[in-house]
GUKEGU-661508 format. One record per residue: z, x negated, y negated of N, C-alpha, C in turn; residue number from 1. Coordinates in nm, 3 decimals, padded with zeros to 5 digits. Atoms other than C-alpha are relative to their C-alpha. Layout:
BEGIN
NUZA    n.pz    n.px    n.py   ca.pz   ca.px   ca.py    c.pz    c.px    c.py num
NUZA       Z       X       Y       Z       X       Y       Z       X       Y NUM
...
***
This chain:
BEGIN
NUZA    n.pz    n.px    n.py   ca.pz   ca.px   ca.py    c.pz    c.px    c.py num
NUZA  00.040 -00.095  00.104  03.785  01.898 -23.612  00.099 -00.007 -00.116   1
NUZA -00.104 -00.001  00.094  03.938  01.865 -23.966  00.051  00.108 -00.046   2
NUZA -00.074 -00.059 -00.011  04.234  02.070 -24.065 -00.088  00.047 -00.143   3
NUZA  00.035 -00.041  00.120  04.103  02.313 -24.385  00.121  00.026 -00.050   4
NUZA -00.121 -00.038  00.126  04.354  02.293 -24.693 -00.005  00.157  00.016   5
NUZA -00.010 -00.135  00.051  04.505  02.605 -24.727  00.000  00.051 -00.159   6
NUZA  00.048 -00.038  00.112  04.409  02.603 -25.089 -00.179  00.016 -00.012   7
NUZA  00.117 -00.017  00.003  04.066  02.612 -24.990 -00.047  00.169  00.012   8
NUZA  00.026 -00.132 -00.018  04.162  02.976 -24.929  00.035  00.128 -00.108   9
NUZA -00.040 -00.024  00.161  04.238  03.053 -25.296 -00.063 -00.069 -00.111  10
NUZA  00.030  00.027  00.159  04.121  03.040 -25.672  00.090 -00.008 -00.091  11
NUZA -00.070  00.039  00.087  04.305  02.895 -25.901 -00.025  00.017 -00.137  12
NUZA  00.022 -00.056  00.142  04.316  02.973 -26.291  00.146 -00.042 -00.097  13
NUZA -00.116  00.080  00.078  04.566  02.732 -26.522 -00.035  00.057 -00.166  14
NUZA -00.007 -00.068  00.121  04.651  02.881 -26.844  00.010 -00.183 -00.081  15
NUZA -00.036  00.172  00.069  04.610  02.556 -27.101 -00.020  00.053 -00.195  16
NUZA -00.082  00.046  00.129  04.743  02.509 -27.460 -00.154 -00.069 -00.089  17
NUZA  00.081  00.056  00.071  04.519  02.393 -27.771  00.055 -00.088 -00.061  18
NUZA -00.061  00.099  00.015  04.541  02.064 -27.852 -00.021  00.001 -00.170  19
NUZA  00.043  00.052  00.116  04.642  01.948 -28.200 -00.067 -00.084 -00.081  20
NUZA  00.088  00.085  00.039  04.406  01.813 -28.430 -00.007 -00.172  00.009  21
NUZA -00.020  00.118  00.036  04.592  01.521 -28.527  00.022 -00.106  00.146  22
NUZA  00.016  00.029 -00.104  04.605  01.459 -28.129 -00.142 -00.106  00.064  23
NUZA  00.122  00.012 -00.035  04.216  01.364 -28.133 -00.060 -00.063 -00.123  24
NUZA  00.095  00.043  00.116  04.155  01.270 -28.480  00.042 -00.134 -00.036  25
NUZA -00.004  00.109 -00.006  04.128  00.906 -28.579  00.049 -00.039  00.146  26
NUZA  00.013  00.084 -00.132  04.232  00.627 -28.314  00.130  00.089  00.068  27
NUZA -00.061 -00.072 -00.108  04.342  00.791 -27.992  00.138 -00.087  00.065  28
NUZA -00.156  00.083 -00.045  04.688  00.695 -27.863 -00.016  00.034  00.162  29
NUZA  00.044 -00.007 -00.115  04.709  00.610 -27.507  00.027  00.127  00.081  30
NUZA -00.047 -00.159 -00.064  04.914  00.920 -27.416 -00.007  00.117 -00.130  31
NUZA  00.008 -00.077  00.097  04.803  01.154 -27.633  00.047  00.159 -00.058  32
NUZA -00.068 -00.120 -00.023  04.947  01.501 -27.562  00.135  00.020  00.065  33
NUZA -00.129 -00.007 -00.020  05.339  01.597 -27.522 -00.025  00.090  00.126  34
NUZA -00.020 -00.083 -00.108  05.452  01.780 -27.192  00.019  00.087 -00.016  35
NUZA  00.088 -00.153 -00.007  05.339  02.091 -27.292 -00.088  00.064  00.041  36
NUZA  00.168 -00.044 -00.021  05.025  02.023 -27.237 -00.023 -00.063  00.160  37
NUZA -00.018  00.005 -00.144  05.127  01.921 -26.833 -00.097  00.133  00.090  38
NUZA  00.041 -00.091 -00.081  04.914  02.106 -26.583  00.030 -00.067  00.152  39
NUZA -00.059  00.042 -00.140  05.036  02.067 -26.196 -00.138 -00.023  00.034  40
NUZA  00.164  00.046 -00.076  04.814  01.889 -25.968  00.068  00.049  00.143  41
NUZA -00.038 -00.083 -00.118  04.844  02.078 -25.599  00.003 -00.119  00.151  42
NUZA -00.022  00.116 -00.125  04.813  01.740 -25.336  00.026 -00.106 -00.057  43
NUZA -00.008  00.171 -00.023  04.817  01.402 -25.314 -00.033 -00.029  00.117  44
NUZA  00.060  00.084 -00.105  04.623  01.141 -25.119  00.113 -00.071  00.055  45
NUZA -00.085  00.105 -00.101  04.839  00.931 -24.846 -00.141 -00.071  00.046  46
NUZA  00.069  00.123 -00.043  04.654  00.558 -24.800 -00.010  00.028  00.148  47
NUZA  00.043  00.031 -00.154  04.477  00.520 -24.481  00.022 -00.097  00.034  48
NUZA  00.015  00.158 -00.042  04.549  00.234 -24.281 -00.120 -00.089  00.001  49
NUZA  00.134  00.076  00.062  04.336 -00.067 -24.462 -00.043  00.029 -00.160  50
NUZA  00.015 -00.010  00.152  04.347  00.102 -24.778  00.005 -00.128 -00.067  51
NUZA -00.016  00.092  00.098  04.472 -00.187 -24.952 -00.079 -00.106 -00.042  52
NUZA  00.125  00.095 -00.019  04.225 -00.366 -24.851 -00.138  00.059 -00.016  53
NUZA  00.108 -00.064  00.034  03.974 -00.132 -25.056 -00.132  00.053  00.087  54
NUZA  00.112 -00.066 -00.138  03.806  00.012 -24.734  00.011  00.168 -00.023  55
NUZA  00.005 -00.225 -00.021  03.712  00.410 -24.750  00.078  00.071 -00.150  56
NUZA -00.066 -00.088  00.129  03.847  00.697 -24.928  00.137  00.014  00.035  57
NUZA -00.149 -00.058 -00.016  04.215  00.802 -24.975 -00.022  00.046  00.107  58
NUZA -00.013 -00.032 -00.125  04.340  00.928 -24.699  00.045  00.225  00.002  59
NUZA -00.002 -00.120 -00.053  04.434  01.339 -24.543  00.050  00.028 -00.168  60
NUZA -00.118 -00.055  00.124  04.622  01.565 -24.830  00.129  00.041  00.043  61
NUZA -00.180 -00.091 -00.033  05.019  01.629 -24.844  00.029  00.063 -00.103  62
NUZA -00.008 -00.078  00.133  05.133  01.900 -25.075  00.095 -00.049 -00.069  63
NUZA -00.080  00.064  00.085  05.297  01.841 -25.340  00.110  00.027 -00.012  64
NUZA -00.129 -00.022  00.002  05.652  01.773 -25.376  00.046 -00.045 -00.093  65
NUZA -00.122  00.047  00.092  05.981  01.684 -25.591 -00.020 -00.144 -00.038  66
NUZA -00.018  00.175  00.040  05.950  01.325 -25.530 -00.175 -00.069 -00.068  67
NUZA  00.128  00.089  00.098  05.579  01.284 -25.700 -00.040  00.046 -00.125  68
NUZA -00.025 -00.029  00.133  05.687  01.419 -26.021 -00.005 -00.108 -00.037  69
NUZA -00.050  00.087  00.083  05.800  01.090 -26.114 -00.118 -00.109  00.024  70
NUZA  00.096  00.107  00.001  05.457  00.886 -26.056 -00.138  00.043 -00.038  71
NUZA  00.147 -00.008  00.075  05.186  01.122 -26.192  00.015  00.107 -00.099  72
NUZA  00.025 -00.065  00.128  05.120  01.286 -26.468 -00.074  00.066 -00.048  73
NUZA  00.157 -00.093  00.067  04.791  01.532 -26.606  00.057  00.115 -00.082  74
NUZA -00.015 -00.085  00.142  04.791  01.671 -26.947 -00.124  00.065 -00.054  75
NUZA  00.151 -00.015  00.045  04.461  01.858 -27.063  00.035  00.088 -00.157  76
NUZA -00.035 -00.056  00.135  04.441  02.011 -27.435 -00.174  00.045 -00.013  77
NUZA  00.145 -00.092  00.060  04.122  02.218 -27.568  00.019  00.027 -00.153  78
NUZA  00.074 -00.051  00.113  03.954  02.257 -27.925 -00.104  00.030 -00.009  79
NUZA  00.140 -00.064  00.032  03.667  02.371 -28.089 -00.100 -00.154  00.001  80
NUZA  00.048  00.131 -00.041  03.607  01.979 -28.109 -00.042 -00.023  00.149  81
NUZA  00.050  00.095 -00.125  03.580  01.911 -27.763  00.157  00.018  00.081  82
NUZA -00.085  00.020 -00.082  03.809  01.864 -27.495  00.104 -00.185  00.019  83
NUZA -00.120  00.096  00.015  04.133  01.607 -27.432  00.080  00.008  00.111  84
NUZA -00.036 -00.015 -00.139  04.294  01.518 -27.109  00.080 -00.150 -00.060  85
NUZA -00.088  00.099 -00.050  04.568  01.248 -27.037  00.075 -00.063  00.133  86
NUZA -00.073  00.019 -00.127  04.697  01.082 -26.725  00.091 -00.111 -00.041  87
NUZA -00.094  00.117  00.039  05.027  00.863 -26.672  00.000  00.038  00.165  88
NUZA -00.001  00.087 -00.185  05.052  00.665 -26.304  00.086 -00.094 -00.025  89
NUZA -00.116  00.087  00.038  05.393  00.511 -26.263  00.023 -00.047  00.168  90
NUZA -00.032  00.055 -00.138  05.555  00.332 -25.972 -00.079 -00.060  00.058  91
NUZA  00.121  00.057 -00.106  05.261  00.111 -25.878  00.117 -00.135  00.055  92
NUZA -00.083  00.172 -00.029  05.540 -00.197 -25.821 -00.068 -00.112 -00.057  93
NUZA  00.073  00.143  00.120  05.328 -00.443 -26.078 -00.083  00.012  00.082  94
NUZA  00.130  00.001 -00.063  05.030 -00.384 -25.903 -00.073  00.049 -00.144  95
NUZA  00.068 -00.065  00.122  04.757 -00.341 -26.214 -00.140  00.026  00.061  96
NUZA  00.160 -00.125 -00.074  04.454 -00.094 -26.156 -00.096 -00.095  00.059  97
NUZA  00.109  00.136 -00.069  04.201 -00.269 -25.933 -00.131  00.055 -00.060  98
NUZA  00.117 -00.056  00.072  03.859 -00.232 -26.110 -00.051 -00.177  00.066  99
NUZA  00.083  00.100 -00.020  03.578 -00.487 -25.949 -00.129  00.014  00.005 100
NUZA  00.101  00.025  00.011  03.217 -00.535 -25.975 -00.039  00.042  00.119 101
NUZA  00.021  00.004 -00.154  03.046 -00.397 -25.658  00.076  00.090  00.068 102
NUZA -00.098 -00.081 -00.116  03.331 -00.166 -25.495  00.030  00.092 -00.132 103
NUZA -00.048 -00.073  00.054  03.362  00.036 -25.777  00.009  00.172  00.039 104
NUZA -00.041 -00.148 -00.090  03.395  00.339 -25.545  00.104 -00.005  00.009 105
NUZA -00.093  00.061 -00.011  03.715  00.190 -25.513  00.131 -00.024 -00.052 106
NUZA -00.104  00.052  00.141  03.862  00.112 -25.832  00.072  00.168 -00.031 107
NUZA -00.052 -00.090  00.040  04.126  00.287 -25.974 -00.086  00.092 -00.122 108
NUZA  00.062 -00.077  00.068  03.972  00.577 -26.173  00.053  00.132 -00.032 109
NUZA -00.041 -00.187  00.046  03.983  00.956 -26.306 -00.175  00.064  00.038 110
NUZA  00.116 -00.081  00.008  03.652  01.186 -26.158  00.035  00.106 -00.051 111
NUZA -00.040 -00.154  00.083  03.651  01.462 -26.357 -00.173  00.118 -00.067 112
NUZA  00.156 -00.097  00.011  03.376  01.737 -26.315  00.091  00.143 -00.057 113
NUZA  00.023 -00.133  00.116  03.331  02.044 -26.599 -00.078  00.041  00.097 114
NUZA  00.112 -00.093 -00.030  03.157  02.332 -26.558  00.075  00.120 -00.098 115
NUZA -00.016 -00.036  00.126  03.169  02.493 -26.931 -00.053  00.134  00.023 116
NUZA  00.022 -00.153 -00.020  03.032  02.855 -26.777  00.092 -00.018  00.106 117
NUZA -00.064 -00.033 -00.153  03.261  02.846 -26.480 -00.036  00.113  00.074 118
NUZA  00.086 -00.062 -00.064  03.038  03.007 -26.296  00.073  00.002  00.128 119
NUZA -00.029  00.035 -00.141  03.156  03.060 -25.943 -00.050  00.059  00.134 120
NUZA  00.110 -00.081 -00.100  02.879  03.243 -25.758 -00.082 -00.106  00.061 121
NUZA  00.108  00.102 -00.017  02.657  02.937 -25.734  00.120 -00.148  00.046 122
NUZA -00.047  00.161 -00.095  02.710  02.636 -25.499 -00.039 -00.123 -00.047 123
NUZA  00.072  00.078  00.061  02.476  02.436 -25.683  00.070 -00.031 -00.153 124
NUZA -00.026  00.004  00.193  02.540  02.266 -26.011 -00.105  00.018 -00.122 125
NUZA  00.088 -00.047  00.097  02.339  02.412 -26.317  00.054 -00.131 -00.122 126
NUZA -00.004  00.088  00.140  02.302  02.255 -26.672  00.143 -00.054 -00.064 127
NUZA -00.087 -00.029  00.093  02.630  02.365 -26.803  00.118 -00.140  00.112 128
NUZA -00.102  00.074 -00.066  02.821  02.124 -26.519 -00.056 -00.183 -00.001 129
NUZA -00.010  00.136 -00.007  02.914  01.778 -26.570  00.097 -00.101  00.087 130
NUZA -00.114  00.061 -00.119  03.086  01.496 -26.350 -00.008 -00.151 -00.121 131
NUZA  00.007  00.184  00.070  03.230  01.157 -26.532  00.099 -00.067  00.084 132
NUZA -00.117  00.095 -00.027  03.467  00.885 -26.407  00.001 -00.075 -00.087 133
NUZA -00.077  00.109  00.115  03.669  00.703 -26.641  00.082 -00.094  00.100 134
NUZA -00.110  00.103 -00.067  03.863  00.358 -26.561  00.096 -00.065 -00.087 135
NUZA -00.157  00.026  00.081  04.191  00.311 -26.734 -00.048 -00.159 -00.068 136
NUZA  00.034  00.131  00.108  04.069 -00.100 -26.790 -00.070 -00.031  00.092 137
NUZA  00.139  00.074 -00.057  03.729 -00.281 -26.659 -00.021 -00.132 -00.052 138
NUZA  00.036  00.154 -00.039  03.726 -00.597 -26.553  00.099 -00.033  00.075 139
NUZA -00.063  00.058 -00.142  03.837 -00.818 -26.243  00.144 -00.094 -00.107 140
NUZA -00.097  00.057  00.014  04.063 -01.027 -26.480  00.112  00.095 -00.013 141
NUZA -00.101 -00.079 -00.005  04.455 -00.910 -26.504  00.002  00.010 -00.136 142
NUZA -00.008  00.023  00.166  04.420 -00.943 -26.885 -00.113  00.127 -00.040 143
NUZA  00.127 -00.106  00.115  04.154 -00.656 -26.929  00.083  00.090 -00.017 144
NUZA -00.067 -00.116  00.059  04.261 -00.402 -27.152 -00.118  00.124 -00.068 145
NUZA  00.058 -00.069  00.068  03.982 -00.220 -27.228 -00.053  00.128  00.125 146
NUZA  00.067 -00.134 -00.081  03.862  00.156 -27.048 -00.133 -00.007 -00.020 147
NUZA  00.118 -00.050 -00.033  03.545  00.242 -26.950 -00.035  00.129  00.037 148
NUZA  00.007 -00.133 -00.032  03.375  00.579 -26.896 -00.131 -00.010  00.029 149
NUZA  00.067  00.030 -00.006  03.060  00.649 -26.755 -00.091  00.152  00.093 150
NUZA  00.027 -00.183 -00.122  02.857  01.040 -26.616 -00.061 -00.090  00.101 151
NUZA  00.148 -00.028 -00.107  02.650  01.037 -26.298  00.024  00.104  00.031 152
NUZA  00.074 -00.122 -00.046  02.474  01.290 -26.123  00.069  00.045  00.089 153
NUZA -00.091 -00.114 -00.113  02.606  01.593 -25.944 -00.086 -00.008  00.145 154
NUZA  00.098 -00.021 -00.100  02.461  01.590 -25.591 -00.052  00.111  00.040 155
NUZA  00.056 -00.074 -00.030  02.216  01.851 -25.505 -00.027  00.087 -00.134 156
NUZA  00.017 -00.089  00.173  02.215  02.003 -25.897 -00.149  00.016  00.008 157
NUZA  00.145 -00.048  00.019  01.936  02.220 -25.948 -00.046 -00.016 -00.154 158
NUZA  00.051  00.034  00.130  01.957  02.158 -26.316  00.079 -00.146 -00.012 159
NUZA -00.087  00.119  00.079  02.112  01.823 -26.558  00.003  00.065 -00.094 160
NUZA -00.046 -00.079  00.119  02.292  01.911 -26.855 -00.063 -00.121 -00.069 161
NUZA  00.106  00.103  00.052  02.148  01.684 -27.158  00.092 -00.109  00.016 162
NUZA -00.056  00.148 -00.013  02.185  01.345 -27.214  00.122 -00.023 -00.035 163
NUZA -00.167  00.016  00.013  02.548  01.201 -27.228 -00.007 -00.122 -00.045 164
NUZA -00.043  00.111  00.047  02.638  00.887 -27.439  00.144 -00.006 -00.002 165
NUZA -00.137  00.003 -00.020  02.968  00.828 -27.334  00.056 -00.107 -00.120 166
NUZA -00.075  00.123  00.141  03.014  00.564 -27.651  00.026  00.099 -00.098 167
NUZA -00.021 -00.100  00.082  03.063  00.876 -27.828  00.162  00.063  00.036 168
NUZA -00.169 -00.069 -00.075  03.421  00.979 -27.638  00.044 -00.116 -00.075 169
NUZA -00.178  00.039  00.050  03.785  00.850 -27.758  00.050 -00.042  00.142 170
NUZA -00.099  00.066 -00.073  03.951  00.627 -27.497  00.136 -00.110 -00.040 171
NUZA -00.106  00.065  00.010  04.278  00.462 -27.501  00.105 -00.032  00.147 172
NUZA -00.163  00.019 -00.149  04.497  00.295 -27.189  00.072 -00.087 -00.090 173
NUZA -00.128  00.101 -00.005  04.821  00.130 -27.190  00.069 -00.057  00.119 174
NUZA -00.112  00.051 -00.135  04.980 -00.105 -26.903  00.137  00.035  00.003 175
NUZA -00.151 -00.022  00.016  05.302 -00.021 -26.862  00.039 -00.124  00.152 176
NUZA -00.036  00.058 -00.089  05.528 -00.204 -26.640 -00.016  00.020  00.187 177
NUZA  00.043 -00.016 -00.124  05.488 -00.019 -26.348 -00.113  00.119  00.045 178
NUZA  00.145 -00.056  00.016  05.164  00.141 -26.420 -00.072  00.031 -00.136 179
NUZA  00.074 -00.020  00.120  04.957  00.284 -26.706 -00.022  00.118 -00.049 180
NUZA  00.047 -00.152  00.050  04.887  00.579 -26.937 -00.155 -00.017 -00.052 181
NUZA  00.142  00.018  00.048  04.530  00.637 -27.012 -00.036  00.167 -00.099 182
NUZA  00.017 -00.094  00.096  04.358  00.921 -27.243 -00.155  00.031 -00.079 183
NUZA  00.121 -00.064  00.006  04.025  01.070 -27.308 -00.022  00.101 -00.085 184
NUZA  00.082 -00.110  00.142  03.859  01.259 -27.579 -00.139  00.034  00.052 185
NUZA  00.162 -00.014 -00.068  03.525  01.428 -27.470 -00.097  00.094 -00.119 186
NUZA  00.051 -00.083  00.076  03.335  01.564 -27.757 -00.081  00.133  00.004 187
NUZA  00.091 -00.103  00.020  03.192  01.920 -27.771 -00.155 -00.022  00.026 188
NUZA  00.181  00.061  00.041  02.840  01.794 -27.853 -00.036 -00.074  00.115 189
NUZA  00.044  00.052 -00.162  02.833  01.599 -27.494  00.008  00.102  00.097 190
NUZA -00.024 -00.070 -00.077  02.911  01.866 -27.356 -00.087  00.156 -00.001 191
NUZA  00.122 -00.104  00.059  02.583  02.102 -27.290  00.158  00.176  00.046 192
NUZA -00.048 -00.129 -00.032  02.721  02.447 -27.314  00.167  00.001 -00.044 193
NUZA -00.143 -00.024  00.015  03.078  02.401 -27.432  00.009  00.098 -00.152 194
NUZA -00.057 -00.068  00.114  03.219  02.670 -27.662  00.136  00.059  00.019 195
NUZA -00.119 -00.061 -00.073  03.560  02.690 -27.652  00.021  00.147 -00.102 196
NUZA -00.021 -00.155  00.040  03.547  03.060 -27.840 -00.061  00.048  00.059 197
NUZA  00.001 -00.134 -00.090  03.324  03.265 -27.731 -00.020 -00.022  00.163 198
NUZA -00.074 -00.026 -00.176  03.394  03.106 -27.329  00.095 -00.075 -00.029 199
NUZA -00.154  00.035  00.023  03.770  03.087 -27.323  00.001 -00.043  00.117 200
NUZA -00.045  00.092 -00.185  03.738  02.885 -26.948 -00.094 -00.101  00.012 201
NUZA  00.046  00.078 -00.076  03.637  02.633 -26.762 -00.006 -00.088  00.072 202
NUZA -00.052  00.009 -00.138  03.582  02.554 -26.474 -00.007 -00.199  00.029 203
NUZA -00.051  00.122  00.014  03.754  02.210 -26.372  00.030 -00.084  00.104 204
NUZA -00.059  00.070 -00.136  03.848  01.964 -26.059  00.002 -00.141 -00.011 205
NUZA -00.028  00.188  00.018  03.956  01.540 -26.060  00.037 -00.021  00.096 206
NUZA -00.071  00.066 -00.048  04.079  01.340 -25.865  00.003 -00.138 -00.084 207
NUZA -00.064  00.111  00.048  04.271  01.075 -25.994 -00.007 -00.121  00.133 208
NUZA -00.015  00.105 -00.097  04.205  00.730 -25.734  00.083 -00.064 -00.023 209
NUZA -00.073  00.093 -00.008  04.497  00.487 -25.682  00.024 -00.089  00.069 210
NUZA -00.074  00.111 -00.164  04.524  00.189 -25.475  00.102 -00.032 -00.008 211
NUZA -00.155  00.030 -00.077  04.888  00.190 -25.458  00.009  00.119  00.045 212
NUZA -00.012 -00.138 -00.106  04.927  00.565 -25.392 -00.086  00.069  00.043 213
NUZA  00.129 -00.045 -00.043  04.616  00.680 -25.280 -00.049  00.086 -00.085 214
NUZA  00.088 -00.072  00.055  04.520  00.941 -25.479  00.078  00.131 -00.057 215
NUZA -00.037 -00.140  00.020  04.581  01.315 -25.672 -00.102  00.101 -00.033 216
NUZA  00.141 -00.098  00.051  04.399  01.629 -25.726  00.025  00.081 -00.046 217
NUZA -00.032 -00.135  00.012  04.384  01.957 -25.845  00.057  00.099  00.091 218
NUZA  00.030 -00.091 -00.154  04.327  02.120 -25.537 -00.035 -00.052  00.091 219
NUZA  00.020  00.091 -00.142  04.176  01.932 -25.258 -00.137 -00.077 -00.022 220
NUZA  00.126  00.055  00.053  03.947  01.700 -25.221 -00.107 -00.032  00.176 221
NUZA  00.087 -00.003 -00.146  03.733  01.545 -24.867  00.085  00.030  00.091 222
NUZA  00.171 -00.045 -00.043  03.593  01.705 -24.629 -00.061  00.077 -00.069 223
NUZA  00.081 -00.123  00.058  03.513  01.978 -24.883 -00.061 -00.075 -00.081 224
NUZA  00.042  00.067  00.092  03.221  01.880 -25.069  00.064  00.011 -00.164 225
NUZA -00.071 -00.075  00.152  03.460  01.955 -25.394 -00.066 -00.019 -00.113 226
NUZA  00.024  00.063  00.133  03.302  01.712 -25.660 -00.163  00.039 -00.038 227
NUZA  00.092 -00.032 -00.026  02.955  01.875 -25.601 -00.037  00.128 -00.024 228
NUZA  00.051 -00.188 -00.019  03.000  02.266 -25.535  00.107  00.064 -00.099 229
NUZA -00.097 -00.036  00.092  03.143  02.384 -25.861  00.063  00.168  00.032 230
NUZA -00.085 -00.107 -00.072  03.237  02.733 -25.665  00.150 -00.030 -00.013 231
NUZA -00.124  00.019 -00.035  03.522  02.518 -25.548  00.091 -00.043 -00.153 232
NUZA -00.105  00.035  00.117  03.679  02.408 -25.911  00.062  00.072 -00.033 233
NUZA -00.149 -00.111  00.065  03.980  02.561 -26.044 -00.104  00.033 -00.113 234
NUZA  00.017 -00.032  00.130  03.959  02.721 -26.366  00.095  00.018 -00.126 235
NUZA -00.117 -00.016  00.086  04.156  02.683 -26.690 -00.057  00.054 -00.150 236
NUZA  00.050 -00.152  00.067  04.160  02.948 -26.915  00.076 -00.063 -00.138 237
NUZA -00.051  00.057  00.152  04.204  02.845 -27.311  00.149  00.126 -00.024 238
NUZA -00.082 -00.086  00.029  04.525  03.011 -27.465 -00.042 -00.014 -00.162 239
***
């Protein structure tokens, strides 16, 4: 029988910072927001034996400690534009993000499900909730430098929010030596239901995938259906 996170027994609510214009406007820089705009992530995945060998999901959760300050990173920023998020993933040992054709369950990525009413009565996902994964760079060669982004469907959603053209978002990665910063712009206008005035929240949950360190989250991620039952998403409250 699996062990239930003891954050599964709590709601969470992250106070977050408005991002500056010049943060989002023209070409996006790979790290785009200063450590101000840091929000803690509450686990981390530990690799299952075979991981490496792109089999399954990350592995159990360990909470978070001292020593995984220094290999991840999540920055989120809010305007009236739209929303702005950043990740930095260090310490891979020259390993560069695995992204392949076919296993892209796999590939290093960012899932990142909205829900612009943060609703948290309903198990189901309505209009206002969205799910995307972004990939820092796409393609099997070691030379790709370009991100990708891309929605699908919430499972069991009783509504879809409208159509999403993700060629409309701001991406930017950078390799670094021993990993990469990546950076996301999500426009307002993709986003059914976003008003960051009159709703100052919303409701939020990722996981970040890594095949060198398995993985990070907000809060927790399997066995709870997390990426599905927007109940379970934190919530971050505009300042």
């Amino acid at each position: 029988m699996a062990e239930i996170p003891q954050n599964f027994l709590f709601r969470f609510r992250f106070p977050v910072e408005k991002a500056p214009k010049e943060a989002f406007r023209g070409q996006l820089r790979p790290e785009a927001l200063d450590a101000s705009f840091g929000v803690p992530f509450w686990s981390r995945h530990q690799p299952p034996d075979g991981f490496e060998k792109r089999v399954g999901e990350p592995g159990l959760l360990t909470p978070r400690g001292p020593e995984n300050r220094d290999i991840f990173d999540f920055r989120f920023g809010w305007a009236s534009e739209g929303i702005l998020f950043t990740i930095v993933v260090a310490k891979k040992k020259n390993q560069r993000p695995f992204w392949r054709r076919g296993e892209l369950r796999s590939a290093d990525c960012v899932r990142l499900c909205l829900d612009c009413r943060d609703v948290k009565d309903a198990r189901r996902a309505n209009k206002y909730c969205h799910k995307f994964v972004f990939y820092p760079f796409v393609g099997e060669s070691p030379n790709a430098i370009e991100p990708g982004a891309q929605w699908v469907p919430i499972e069991r959603a009783k509504s879809t929010p409208n159509s999403v053209d993700v060629a409309d978002f701001k991406l930017s990665a950078e390799k670094r030596p021993d990993g990469y910063a990546f950076s996301a712009f999500i426009p307002g206008s993709s986003l059914t239901g976003y008003d960051a005035y009159d709703m100052r929240r919303i409701g939020i949950h990722y996981v970040v995938r890594d095949s060198y360190h398995g993985g990070f989250v907000l809060q927790y991620a399997e066995p709870t259906p997390c990426e599905d039952d927007p109940s379970l998403w934190a919530t971050f409250a505009f300042k």
